[in-house]
N, C-alpha and C positions, 0 to 999 in steps of 0.2 A: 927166120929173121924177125916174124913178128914176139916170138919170145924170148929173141935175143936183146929187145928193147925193153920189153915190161921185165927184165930183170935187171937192168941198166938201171932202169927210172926207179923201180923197186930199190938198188942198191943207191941210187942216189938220196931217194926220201930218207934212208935208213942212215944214213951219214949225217942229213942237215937236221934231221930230228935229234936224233940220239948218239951222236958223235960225244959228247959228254959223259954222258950214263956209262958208255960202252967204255972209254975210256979209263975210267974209273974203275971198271972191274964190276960192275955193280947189273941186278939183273932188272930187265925194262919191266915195267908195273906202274899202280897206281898209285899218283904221288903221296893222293890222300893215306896210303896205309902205310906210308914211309913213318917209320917207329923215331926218324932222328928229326923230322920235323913235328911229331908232335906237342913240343911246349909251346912253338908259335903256333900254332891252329889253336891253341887250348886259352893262350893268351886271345888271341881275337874272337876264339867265339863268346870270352867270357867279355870284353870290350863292345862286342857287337849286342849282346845280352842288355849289359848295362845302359846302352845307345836305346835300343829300343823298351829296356821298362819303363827311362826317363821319360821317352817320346811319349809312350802311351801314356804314364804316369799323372805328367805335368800338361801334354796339351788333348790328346784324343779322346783319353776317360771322363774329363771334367767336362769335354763338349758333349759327348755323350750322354755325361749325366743330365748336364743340363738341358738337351734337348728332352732325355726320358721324363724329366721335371718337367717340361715345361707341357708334354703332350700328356702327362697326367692329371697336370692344371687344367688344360683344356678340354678334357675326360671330362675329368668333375665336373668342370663350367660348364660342358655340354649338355650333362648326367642333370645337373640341378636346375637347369634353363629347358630342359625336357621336360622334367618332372613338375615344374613352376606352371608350364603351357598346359600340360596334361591336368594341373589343376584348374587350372582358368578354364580349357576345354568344357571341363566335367561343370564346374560352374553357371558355365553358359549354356549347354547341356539340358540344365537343371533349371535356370531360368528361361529358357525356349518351352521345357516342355510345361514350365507353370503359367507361361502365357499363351500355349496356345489350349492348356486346359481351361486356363480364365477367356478366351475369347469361345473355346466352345460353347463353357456355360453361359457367355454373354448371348450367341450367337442363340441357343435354345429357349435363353430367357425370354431374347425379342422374339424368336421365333413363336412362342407362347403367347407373347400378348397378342402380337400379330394374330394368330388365331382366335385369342379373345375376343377383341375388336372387332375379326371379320364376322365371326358365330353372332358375337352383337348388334352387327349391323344384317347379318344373313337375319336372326328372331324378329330385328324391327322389322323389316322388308318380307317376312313371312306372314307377322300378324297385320300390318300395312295392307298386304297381301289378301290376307282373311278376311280385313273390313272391305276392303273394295269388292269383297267377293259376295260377303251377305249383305254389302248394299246392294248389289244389283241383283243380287237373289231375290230381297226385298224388294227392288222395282221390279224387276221382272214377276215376280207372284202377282204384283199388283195389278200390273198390265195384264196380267191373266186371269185377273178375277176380272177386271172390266170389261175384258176379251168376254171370256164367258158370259158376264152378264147382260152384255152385249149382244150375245148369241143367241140368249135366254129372248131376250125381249123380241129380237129381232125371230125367233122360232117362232115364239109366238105371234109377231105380227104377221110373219108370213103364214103359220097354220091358222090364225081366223080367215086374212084375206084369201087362202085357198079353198077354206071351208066355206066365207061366202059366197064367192066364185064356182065352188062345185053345187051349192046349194041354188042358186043361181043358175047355173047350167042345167040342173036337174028340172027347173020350172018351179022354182019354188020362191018366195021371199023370203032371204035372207033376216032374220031377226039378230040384230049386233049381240045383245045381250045372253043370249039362247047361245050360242057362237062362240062368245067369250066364257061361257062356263064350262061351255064344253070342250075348247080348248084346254083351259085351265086345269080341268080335273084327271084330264091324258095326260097331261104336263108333269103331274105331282103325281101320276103314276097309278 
């Protein structure tokens, strides 16, 4: 039964389709290679041709150009606004590194005197130094010569008055003069 429909519905399609074709005599195929319609396919593809060279021709090529124009403009304008930057870069570049070679030798120069200056002021402060030094060397000698002389006199006052004292102790009379010569002459050796 069920194939007794699908060739029903089959012979139906085949009637409302090609009821024409069939009638004619003529065998089912495709229309495209139908030989008796060829002048009209040939007429609209050459219609259709013409439609769209005008279309492209007149409005899509000329937009296109013009946009290729206009992004070649903007190439260039890019290309030479590049190239302008890249000069100014290089520029400033060049002027950066002349001014940070002019504040080195600036910064070397002060730094020189700066050391001048201090060496100058270190030499006065050295020989500053040097005199305070052989002054008090000079006082100091001095005090040491007095020291000593001091020493001197005071040896000697104490070698007579031990010599009287021992001369004295001995049972004897001290004679000052006698005393002080004989001090004197142990003294000088």
């Amino acid at each position: 039964m069920a194939t007794e429909t699908q060739e029903a519905v089959g012979e139906g399609l085949a009637d409302a389709t090609g009821v024409a074709a069939h009638q004619a005599g003529e065998a089912a195929g495709m229309p495209q290679l139908d030989l008796s319609t060829f002048p009209n396919q040939i007429f609209w593809l050459v219609v259709s041709l013409i439609v769209i060279y005008l279309v492209l021709s007149r409005v899509a090529l000329p937009r296109i150009g013009a946009i290729l124009a206009e992004r070649a403009g903007t190439i260039t304008n890019d290309i030479a606004a590049a190239e302008d930057l890249k000069a100014r870069a290089a520029d400033a570049e060049a002027a950066y590194d002349k001014a940070l070679a002019d504040a080195r030798s600036e910064a070397q120069r002060i730094a020189g005197e700066a050391r001048a200056d201090i060496q100058a002021d270190l030499d006065a402060a050295i020989a500053q130094a040097d005199a305070d030094i052989a002054e008090r060397t000079a006082e100091s000698e001095k005090a040491i010569a007095e020291i000593r002389a001091g020493a001197l006199e005071a040896v000697n006052t104490v070698a007579r008055d031990t010599a009287s004292e021992l001369v004295a102790a001995l049972g004897g009379t001290p004679d000052a003069d006698a005393i002080g010569a004989a001090v004197d002459t142990r003294i000088k050796g």
